[in-house]
C-alpha positions in Angstrom: 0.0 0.0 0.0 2.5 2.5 0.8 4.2 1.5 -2.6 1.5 2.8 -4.5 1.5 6.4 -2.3 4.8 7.2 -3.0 4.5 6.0 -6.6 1.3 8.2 -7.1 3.7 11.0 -5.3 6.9 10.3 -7.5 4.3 11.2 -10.0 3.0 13.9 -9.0 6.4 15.6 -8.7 7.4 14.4 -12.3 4.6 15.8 -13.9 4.6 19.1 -11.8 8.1 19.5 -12.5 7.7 18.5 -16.3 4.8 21.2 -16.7 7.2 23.7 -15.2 9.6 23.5 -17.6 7.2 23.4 -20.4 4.8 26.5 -19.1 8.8 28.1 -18.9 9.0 27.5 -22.8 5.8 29.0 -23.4 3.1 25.8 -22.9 -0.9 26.2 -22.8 -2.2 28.1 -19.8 -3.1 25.2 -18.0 0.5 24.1 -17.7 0.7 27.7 -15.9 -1.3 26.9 -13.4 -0.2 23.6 -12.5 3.6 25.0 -12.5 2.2 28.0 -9.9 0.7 25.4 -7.9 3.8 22.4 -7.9 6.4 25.8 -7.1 4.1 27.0 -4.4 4.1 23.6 -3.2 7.6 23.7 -3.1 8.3 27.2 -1.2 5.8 25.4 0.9 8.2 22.2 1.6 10.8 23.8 1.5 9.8 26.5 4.3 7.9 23.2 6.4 11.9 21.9 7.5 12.7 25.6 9.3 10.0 26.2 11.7 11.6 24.5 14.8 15.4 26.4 13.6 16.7 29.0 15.6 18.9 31.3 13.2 18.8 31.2 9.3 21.6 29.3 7.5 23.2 25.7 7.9 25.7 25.0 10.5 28.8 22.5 10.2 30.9 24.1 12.2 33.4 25.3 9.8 34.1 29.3 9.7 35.7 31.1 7.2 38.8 33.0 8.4 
């Protein structure tokens, strides 16, 4: 079962990510809007991992100088 829910979201991503590119070289409208919705989707993810952080940027202890 959980085979098929991470295929189904594998393809999801693909095809989000495919309309992108296409709406970028000028595709149909609808391509558009489903590249505003997978990039929002995105921002969204990508925004979801810093909420418990402390201060902005990654940390591996290494300085420079």
């Amino acid at each position: 079962m959980i085979l098929i829910v991470l295929s189904a979201v594998l393809l999801l991503v693909v095809g989000g990510c495919a309309c992108v590119v296409w709406a970028a070289r000028g595709g149909p409208p609808w391509t558009r809007a489903v590249a505003t919705a997978t990039l929002a989707a995105g921002e969204l993810v990508r925004s979801g991992g810093r909420r418990g952080g402390g201060g902005g940027g990654e940390s591996d202890g290494s300085s420079d100088g």
